[in-house]
Structure formats: C-alpha cells, structure tokens
N, C-alpha and C positions, 0 to 999 in steps of 0.2 A: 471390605470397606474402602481400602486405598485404593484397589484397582477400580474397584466402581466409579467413585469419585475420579481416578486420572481421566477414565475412559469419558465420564460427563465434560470435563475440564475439554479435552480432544472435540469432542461435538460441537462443544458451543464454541470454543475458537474455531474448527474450522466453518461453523455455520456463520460465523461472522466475517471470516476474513478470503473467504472464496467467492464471497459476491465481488463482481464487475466493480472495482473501485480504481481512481485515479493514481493511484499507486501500482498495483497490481498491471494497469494499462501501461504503464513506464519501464516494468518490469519484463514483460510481453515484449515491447517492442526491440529492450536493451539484448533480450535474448535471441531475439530473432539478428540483428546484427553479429551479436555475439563478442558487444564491448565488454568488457570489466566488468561480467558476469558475477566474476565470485564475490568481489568487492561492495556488488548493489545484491545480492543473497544474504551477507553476511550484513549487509547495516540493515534489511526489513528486517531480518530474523530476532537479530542480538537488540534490535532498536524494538520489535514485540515485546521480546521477552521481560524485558528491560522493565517498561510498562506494566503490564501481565502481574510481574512479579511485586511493582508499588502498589496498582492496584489491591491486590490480595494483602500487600502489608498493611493497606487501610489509608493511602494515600488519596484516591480515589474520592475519597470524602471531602476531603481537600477543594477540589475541581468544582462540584458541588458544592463549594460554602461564595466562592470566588466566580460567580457569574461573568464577569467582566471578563475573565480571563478566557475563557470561552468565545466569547463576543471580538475579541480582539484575535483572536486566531481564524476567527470566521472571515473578519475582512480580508485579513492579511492572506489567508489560502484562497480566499476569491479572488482577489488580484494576482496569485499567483498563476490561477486554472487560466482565467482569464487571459495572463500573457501569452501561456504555452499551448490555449488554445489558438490563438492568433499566430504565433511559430506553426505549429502544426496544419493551418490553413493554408499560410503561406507555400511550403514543404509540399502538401498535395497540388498544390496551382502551380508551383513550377515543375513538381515531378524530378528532384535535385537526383543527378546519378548518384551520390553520396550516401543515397539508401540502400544502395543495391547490397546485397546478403552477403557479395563477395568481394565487397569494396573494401579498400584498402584504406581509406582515407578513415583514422579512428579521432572522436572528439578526446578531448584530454580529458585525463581520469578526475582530474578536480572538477570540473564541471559537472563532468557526471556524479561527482559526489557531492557538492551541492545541489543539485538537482533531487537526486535520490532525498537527501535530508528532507531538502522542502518537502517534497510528497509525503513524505515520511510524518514530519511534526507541525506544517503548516494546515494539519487538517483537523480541523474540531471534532471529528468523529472518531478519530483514532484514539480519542483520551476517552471520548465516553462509551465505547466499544469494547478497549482493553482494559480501563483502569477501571470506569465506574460502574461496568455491565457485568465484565467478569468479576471482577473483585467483591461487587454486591453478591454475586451467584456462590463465589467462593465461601460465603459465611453459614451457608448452606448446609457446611460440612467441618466437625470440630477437631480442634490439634491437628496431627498430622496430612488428614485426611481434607484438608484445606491445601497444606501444598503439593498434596497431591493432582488434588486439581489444576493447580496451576503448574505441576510438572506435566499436565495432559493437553494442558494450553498450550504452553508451549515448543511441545514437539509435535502441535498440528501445525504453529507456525511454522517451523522449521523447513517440516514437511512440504507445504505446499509451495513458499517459497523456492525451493531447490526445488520443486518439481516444475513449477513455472519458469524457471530462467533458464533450466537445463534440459527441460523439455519441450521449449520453444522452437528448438533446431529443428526438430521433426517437421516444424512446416517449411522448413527452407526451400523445398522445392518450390511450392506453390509463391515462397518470394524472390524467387528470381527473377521472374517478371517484374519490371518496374512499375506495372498499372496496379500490382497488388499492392506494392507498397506508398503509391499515390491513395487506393480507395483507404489502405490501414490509417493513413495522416487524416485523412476528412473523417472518418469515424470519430477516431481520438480529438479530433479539432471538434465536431460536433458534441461529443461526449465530455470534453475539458469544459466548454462554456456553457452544455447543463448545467454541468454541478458547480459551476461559479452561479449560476443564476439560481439555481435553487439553496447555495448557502447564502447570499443576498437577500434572499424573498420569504423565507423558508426559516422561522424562529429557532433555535437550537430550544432543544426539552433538557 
C-alpha cells in the first residue's frame, strides 16, 4: 500500500510539473549558462516540497476558501512574465555576448534568487497544482499511506529539477553559437507573454 501510493505520489507530480512551465524555462536557461545552478535546484525543489507537503497537511483547502488570494497572485505573476518577457525580447534583438555558455560575465546570485522566487510563488498554478491538486489526490490514501504519497511527490520534484539544471549542459555545444541563444530568448520572450496573457484573460478554476 505505501509503495503503491509513493509511486502514484511520483506520477502525478511528475505529470504535473514536467510540463513546459515559466519556471522550468528559467531553470533551462540558468543551466545552460551554468549560473548558481545548485542554488536555483535547491529553492524549486525545497520550495515543492514545501508546498506538497501543506497541501497533503490539508492546507490546500485554505487556497480554496480565499479566492482573492489567487486572483492577486494572477496579476501580480502577469506582470511579472510580462516584464521578463520584454527583458527576454530585448536580449534576442540585441544578441548581448553576455549569453554566451562560456562567458565569464555571471549576474549576481541575489538577483538570481529573486528571480528564481518570483517564478517560484508568483505563479497561481503552483498553489493549485502542488497544494490543492496533489493534496486533494493525497486523501485518496489513509494514515501513512498519505505521506507516502507525498514522499513520491516529492522526490519526482527533486528529480526532475536536478535533472533539468544539470542536465542542461549537455546542450552547450549547440549554445555556443550565439544565434542559438538569440532564437532561446525569443522563444522564452514569446512563451513568457503567453502565459502573462493567458493568466489575464484566462479565469483561474
């Protein structure tokens, strides 16, 4: 029963959190440079789990009673996609050497840990993916066999995270070229101000 349950736990987090998301993108990109890698692994991971873990404590419910709070995170992460879509525009129109894979020039790690955060808790899907999707899913399964689930959640985070930022290097060849990492910024610019437009437009459930 408990490994059944971890292994469901493992499914649905990684079914949830391996899709293409504005995080994940940030993640991608941090690793391909190969800034403060361990620093932005370690806050999406411990910053899941975190979650993961109130949801299944029945916090989750919480998020759900407090619409508002939701609504208020929606703007506030659209204006955020919104900004670093426009950075990210920028970035591909000028083609900055600064991207190059083997550039020396590194942004400071508090930035980068702000940045990481935002993506992290400015985004309304991440409460209702980890707290109120898994945590609902979690009641599924009684006494232990509940955290177990969320013991399976959680080391799909872990998982994929650390496979993403350290498994990003494997394309360094392909970003030595500087046009590859001009088309990665228009992607991500294009893909940052989707999902600013579709959390705008697009009512949270």
């Amino acid at each position: 029963m408990l490994l059944t349950a971890a292994l469901a736990g493992f499914v649905a987090s990684a079914g949830l959190i391996i899709a293409i998301g504005a995080q994940n993108a940030f993640v991608l990109r941090q690793g391909l440079k190969r800034e403060h890698v361990s620093m932005i692994v370690a806050i999406c991971a411990l910053s899941d789990m975190a979650l993961i873990l109130l949801g299944v404590a029945g916090i989750g419910a919480l998020v759900q009673q407090f619409p508002w709070l939701l609504q208020a995170l929606r703007f506030g992460g659209a204006a955020f996609l919104g900004a670093y879509a426009v950075m990210a525009a920028t970035r591909a129109w000028r083609g900055s050497g600064a991207l190059a894979a083997t550039g020396s020039v590194q942004v400071h790690w508090r930035r980068i840990l702000l940045a990481c955060l935002a993506f992290t808790f400015l985004n309304p899907h991440v409460y209702l993916d980890t707290m109120v999707l898994l945590g609902s899913l979690s009641t599924r399964y009684p006494g232990d066999a509940r955290w177990a689930f969320a013991a399976g959640a959680c080391v799909a985070s872990v998982a994929w995270f650390t496979s993403l930022g350290y498994g990003a290097r494997l394309l360094q060849p392909i970003f030595r070229n500087p046009r590859a990492w001009r088309v990665l910024d228009g992607l991500i610019a294009v893909f940052m101000a989707t999902l600013c437009l579709l959390l705008l437009l697009r009512p949270l459930n």
